[in-house]
C-alpha positions, 0 to 999 in steps of 0.5 A: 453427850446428852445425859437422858440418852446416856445409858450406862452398859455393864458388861462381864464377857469372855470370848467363847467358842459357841458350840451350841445354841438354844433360845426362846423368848415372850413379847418383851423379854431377854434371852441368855442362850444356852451353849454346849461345850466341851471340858477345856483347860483355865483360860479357856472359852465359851461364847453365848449368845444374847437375845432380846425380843420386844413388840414395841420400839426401844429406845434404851435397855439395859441388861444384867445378868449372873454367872452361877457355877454348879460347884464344878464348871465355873466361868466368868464373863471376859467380853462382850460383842455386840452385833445383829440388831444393834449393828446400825445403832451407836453404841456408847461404850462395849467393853465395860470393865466387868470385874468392877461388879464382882460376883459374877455379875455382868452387865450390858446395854444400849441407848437410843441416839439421833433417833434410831429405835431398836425397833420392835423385833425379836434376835441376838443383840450381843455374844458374851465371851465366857472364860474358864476358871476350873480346870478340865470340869464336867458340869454347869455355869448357869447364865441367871437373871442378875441385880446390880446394887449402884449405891443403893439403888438395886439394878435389873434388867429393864426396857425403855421404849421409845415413848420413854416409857419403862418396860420391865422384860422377862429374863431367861436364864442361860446356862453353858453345859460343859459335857464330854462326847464319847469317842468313836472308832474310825477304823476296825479291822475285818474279820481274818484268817491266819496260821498259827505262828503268823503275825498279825498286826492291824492300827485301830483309828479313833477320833473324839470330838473333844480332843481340840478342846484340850482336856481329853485323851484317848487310850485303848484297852483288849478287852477280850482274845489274844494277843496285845495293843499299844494302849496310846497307838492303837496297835494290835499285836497278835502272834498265833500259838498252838493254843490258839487255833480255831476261833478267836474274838477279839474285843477292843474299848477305846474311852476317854478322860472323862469316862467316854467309851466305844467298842470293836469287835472282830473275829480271827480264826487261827488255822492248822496247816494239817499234816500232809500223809503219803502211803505206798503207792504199790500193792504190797504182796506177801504170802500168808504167813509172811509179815507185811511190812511198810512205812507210811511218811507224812511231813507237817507244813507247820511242825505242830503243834504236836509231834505227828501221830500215826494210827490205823483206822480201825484196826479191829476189822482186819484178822490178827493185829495189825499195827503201826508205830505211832511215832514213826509210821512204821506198819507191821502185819503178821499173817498166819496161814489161814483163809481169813488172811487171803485178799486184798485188804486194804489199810487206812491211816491217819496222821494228825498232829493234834490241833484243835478241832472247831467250827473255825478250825476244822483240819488236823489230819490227813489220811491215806490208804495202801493195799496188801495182797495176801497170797496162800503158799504153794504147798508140795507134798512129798508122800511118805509110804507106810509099811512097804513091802519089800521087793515090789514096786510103790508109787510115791506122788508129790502133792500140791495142796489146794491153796493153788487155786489162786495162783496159777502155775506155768510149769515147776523144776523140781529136784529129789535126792533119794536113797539109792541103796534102797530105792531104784528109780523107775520112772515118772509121770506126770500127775492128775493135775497136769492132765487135768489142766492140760500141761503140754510138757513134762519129762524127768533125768536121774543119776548124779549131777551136780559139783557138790564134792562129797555133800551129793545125794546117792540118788537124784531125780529132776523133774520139769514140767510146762503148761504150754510150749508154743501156744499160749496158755493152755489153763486159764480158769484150770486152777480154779476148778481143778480137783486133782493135787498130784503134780508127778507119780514116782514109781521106785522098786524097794529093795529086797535086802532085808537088812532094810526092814523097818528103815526109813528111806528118806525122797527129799527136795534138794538144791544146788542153785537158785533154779532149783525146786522153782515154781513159775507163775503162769506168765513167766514174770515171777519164780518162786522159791522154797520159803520153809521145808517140813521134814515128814513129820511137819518138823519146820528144817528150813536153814536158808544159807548155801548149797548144796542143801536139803533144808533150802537156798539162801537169800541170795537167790533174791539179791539184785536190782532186776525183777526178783524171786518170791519166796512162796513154796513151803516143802515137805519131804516124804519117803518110804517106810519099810515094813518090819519083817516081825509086823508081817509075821515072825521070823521063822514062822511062815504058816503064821501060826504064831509058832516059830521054828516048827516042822510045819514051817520047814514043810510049807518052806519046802512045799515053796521049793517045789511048788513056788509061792502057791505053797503060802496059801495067800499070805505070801508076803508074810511068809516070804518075810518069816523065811529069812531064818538065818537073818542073811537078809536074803529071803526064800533061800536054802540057806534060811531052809537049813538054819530053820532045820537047825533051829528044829534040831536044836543045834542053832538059835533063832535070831532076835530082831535086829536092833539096829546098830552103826558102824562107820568105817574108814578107808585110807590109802597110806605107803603101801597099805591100806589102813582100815579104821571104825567106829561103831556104837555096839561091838561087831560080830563080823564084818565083811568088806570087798574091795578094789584094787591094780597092783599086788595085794599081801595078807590082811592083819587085824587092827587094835579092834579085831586083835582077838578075831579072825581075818579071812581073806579071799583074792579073785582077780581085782578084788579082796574079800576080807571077812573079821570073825570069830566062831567063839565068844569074841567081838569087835570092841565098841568106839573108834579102832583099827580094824586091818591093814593091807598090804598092797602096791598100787591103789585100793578102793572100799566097794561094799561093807557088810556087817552085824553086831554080836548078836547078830543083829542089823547094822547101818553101816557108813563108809568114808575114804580119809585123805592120802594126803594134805590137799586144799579143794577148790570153794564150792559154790564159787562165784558165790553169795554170800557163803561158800564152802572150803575144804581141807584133806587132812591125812593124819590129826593136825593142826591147820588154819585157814587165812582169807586174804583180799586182793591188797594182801591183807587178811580180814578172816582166820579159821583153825584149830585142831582135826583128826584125820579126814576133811576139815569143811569151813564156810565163809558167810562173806564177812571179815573178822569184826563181822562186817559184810565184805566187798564184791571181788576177788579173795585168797584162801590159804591152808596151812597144817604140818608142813604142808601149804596152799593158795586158791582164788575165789570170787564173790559176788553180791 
């Protein structure tokens, strides 16, 4: 080798990844590159490359250069390659040992050889490979221009041209730059919607150019929103909960080792599944003064997140308080019989099951709405007559009222008890109403009817009448311009017996089954029943339970899978109020002067027996009520003539007002007498009975009650008269005694029974017949539902029971205990001992008292 072209390259090189690249350079001049790296483990390495630039031929060069490291980032030059321009040129050694210069210093060059220049040119002559000596360092190591100290003699980089002449060439320094690169999101999720109490998973991707370099690693971190995410995978974990409906951001950082950071973002809106209500489909009809009553359901899809709640949308805009169970939505409306509460109106509700309402959740709730139809009553009226005049005709109507207008009537069934004793029965019509709506039919029977045993009215009348017959409706718009209410005229004679006066003669409705004092629409398609029953006085009577019945029928009349009646009529009795004889005029005085028992009140009397009742100057019903003197209760007779004619001679006394006694007397037919039994409330000045009778009859003996009185007794064919009496001081004592006993073969039966207290005042007397003999009645009703009546004939007080047996034979119901003579009445409401409702079916009775006994089937029926 030729020593003056020998030149002597030093070299501290490492093999590095060049990143990047940046360079410039003058006419003559040496380039260290600069390159960009990221942060890599000790061992590690970086390339730079090395340029040179000259504008005249070379022939040698020789370059030194130092590694300085920023106190961080500290590497050291483990190789060096030559390439681009010096390729074609011999190179006489590439891989000098570096670490004999120490320091960081390196060392590189070439020579000329057989005539090869680097000729004039600029571009990369070498690559350095750099290898780290930190360990995963941000920061600096700058490529600086270097001295090399060879035995004294300093080195630096220097050119030699090709004319041998030395050129000393700008360096540049280089630097590696050891940076971190931040990491970036590959994938994000969308914005979503869930439910709440769904899962919601998603993996976030993402990448950082770094990561092969060894030293960096990425974690992930919920910055913001619910749920939850796997710091190393990247997993989101989200299950909804009540507390989250509605919006949610979520926010989420992925950053590096050194610092390095990204972010993403998306929203998930947690929704409600809303509660789904469900109101009665069917308008709910109710009478005024009923309670409408119904359930509105809902169900909530997702349970929650609260329990539902019901409430009435504005419940205020309704009359009275309507309300609703706001647990289990169950509705409740208690009308009262006012105008305000007739309509339809309808009801809104809403069930929410409290979630939280926001822009993303906007659904807590559902509604709905159902409708009640509030219908007035039908109200019929029974008059009651203030002070009648006895003796005369008066006309009793019955009413309905003018809540009807908006239900109109196809035709009624009515049945009235009355009091026979005082009350005769004439005749019917039908009322204002009926003609004015053009009724085609109307008719009436009176007299007993009906199986009611010893519970029958003296007195009964049915009326039925039918707006139309054959040809169709006859009323379509009558009930809502009609202005008469009468819908029958009675016509009744009251009685003349003036042992009436100032009684009160009770008309009143009356049932023996489910047909009866009915009202149908005016289609046929619903019947209406009594609902509540008033006495006169407005006093609410109603006791809905068997027949027969003056206070209602039983809800067994509604029972049934069939189209059923409605309970909408309310009923009020009347009646007739008989005058007091002493509010016309005082007994006695009949030319109401105010003097009773006068001379002028004889002569007027006997002007009457002459002349008629011209004779009362007018005031005729006043004087024919003055002019029962003797208190016979007979009117205008020469008996009351005689005693007024007595009182004046002072050897009678005139009768105080009748003060209105009770007298109960008792018949009963033993071996070959009749005995007699009462019980009155005052004691009796006399009482006088006929009877009945086949066979013979012996002579009447006063009971315990009547020992000090006298018994007079006439026969006349068939009949007995028995009058107990006493012309002196004594009466018939007070509470429950033997009156007489008859002696007679055959049979005997009580007809008539009249009587007057000791001071000769009016009594009401009542009669009953006790049994002869033990005896066990058929129920009645039967079939029934769901009570029934059971009737026991007691001849003597006994003890009894009374067993009800199913058709097993077993007893489920016993009744008994202690009875005076007479008929024991026991009702059966259909269910057993422990109070639970028996079965439809066929049931035994037996009665049992002294020794006598008795089986009877009944059936009932649900």
């Amino acid at each position: 080798m030729k020593q003056n072209k020998l030149l002597i390259l030093s070299l501290l090189a490492s093999f590095l990844l060049l990143i990047s690249v940046s360079y410039s350079y003058a006419a003559n001049e040496v380039t260290f590159g600069t390159a960009s790296d990221c942060p890599k483990p000790a061992g590690g390495t970086v390339q730079v490359p090395v340029m040179v630039g000259n504008d005249v031929n070379l022939a040698a060069l020789d370059i030194i250069g130092k590694v300085v490291s920023d106190g961080n980032v500290n590497l050291m030059v483990t190789g060096i390659a030559f390439d681009n321009r010096l390729a074609a040129l011999d190179i006489l050694d590439e891989r000098f040992p570096i670490g004999d210069l120490g320091g960081g210093i390196f060392r590189l060059g070439a020579v000329k050889i057989d005539g090869y220049d680097l000729n004039a040119n600029s571009g990369q002559i070498a690559t350095l490979t750099l290898e780290y000596i930190s360990d995963c360092k941000l920061g600096t190591a700058n490529l600086d221009p270097g001295t090399y100290d060879c035995g004294g003699d300093i080195k630096s980089t220097i050119f030699v041209g090709a004319d041998a002449v030395a050129i000393t060439p700008v360096v540049h320094a280089g630097a590696v730059n050891v940076v971190n690169s931040d990491p970036f999101f590959t994938y994000c999720p969308a914005d979503t919607a869930i439910y709440w109490k769904d899962s919601y998973t998603k993996k976030l991707l993402a990448d950082d150019p770094d990561l092969a370099c060894g030293c960096d690693a990425l974690s992930f971190e919920l910055l913001e929103g619910p749920g939850g995410i796997n710091a190393s995978t990247g997993v989101y974990n989200f299950v909804a909960t009540a507390q989250d409906i509605g919006c949610n951001h979520i926010k989420v950082r992925v950053f590096d080792t050194f610092g390095g950071e990204a972010f993403c973002e998306w929203d998930i809106t947690v929704l409600n599944k809303p509660p789904e209500i469900t109101c009665p489909d069917e308008v709910i009809n109710i009478l005024w003064g009923q309670t409408a009553a119904a359930t509105v359901t809902a169900i909530d899809p997702d349970a929650g997140p609260m329990a539902m709640q019901f409430s009435l949308i504005d419940p205020g805009s309704y009359p009275g308080s309507p309300a609703i169970d706001p647990d289990n939505g169950e509705f409740v409306w208690v009308t009262d019989e006012e105008n305000a509460y007739l309509g339809l109106f309808e009801f809104c509700v809403i069930v929410t099951d409290g979630a939280n309402l926001d822009q993303c959740n906007t659904a807590n709730a559902d509604t709905c709405c159902f409708t009640v139809h509030v219908d007035p009553k039908f109200r019929v009226t029974i008059d009651k007559i203030h002070a009648q005049l006895q003796g005369h005709y008066t006309d009793v109507t019955i009413n309905l009222d003018g809540s009807y207008t908006s239900m109109n009537m196809g035709g009624y069934d009515f049945l009235i008890a009355y009091d026979a004793p005082g009350l005769t029965f004439m005749s019917a019509a039908p009322g204002q109403l009926l003609d004015e709506c053009g009724w085609e039919y109307f008719t009436y029977r009176f007299g007993p009817s009906g199986n009611c045993g010893d519970a029958c009215p003296s007195g009964m009348l049915r009326l039925v009448a039918l707006a139309e017959t054959n040809n169709g409706p006859n009323h379509p718009d009558c009930f809502n311009s009609a202005t008469a209410t009468e819908l029958a005229v009675l016509t009744f004679y009251v009685s003349n017996d003036r042992t009436l006066e100032c009684q009160y003669l009770p008309i009143q409705f009356f049932w023996m089954d489910c047909g009866d004092n009915t009202i149908s629409s005016q289609y046929g398609d619903t019947l209406f029943l009594v609902d509540k029953v008033y006495d006169f006085e407005g006093t609410d009577i109603t006791f809905n339970d068997g027949v027969p019945s003056y206070t209602g029928i039983g809800d067994f009349c509604l029972e049934g899978d069939k189209y059923l009646p409605l309970r909408a009529i309310d009923f009020k009795d009347g009646g007739i109020d008989i005058v007091c004889g002493d509010s016309i005029d005082a007994r006695g005085d009949l030319n109401l002067n105010g003097i009773p028992y006068e001379i002028a009140d004889a002569v007027m009397f006997t002007n009457y027996f002459i002349s008629g009742l011209s004779a009362f100057e007018g005031h005729i019903e006043a004087s024919i009520a003055a002019s029962d003197a003797n208190a016979d209760g007979i009117t205008l007779s020469v008996a009351d003539l005689v005693y007024l004619t007595r009182v004046l001679q002072g050897d009678a006394q005139p009768y105080p007002k009748p003060v209105g006694s009770d007298l109960a007397v008792r018949t009963q037919m033993q071996t070959n007498q009749m005995a007699v039994t009462y019980t009155a409330t005052s004691e009796m000045g006399a009482v006088w009975m006929r009877f009945t009778f086949n066979g013979n009859v012996g002579v009447p003996t006063a009971g315990d009650g009547a020992a000090n009185m006298d018994v007079k007794y006439g026969v006349n064919g068939n009949e007995l008269t028995v009058l107990v009496y006493n012309i002196g001081p004594n009466a018939i004592a007070s509470g429950d005694h033997g009156l007489v006993t008859i002696p007679v073969t055959g049979d005997m039966k009580l007809v008539d029974v009249d009587a007057a207290d000791f001071y000769g005042s009016v009594v009401n007397v009542s009669t009953h017949v006790l049994p002869t003999k033990y005896a066990l009645a058929q129920n009645y009703p039967n079939p029934f539902n769901p009570t029934t009546t059971i009737e026991l004939a007691l001849p003597v007080a006994s003890e009894y029971t009374v067993a009800i047996y199913n058709v097993a034979g077993q007893m489920i119901r016993t009744y008994g205990g202690f009875a005076n003579a007479g008929v024991v009445k026991l009702e059966w409401d259909g269910r057993d001992a422990s109070g639970n409702q028996v079965a439809s079916g066929v049931y035994f009775y037996k009665a049992a008292a002294s020794n006598f006994s008795a089986t009877k089937k009944m059936m009932l029926m649900k």
